[in-house]
C-alpha positions in Angstrom: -56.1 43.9 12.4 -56.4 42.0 10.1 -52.4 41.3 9.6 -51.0 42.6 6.0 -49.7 38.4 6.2 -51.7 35.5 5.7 -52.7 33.7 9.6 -53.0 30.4 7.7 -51.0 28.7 5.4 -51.6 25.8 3.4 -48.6 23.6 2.2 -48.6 23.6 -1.6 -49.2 20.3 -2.5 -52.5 20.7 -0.5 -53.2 23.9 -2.8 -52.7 22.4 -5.8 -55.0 19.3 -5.1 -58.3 21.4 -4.2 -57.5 24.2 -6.9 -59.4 22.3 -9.5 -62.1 21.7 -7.1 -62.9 25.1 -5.9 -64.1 28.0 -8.2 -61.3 30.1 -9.3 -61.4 33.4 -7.6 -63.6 35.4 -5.0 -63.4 34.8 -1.8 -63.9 31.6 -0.4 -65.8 30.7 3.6 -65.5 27.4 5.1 -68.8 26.9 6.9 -68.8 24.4 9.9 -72.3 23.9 12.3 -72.1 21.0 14.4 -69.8 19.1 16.7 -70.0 16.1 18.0 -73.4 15.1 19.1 -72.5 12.6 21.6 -75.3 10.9 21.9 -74.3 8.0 24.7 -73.9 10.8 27.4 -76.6 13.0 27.9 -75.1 16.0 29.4 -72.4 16.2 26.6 -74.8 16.1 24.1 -77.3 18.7 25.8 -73.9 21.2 25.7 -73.5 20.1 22.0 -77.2 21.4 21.1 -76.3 25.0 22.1 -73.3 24.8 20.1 -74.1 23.5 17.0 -76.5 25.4 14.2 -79.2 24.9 11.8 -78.0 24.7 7.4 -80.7 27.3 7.6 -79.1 29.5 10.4 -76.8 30.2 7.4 -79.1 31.4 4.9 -78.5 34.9 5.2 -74.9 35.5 4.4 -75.0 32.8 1.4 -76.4 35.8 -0.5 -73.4 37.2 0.4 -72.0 38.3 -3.8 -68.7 37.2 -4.4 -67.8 34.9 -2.2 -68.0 30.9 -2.4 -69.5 28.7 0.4 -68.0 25.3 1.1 -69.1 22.7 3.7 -66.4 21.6 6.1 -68.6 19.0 7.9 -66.9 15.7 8.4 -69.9 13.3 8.5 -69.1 9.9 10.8 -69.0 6.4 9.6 -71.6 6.1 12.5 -73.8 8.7 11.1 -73.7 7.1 8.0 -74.7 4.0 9.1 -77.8 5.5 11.3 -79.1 6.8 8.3 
């Protein structure tokens, strides 16, 4: 492990349409660190606290050369609105 074969495969038209937005080459890391939050039921949203991170959790392994961070947080109309 890891497999000589890709486990992930994205269809090409999908490729093509981020190419231009990503940095060419390197490695790239999709960072997620939160879920759900959940805030209308308390006990959900306690278990979503231990599961979810800090930006700054990640700190450490953005100094990581050669590679290229990207955010895969999907921020809620809801959030947005809170704001």
């Amino acid at each position: 492990m890891p497999a000589a074969l890709p486990y992930l495969r994205v269809p090409r038209e999908r490729a093509l349409a981020w190419r231009d937005r990503l940095p060419a080459g390197g490695f790239k890391v999709g960072l997620v660190w939160a879920g759900d939050p959940r805030h209308h039921t308390a006990h959900l949203h306690a278990v979503d606290r231990l599961r979810s991170l800090s930006a700054q959790t990640y700190l450490p392994i953005l100094r990581v050369p050669g590679a290229t961070f990207v955010s895969l947080e999907v921020v809620s109309k809801r959030f947005i609105r809170g704001c």
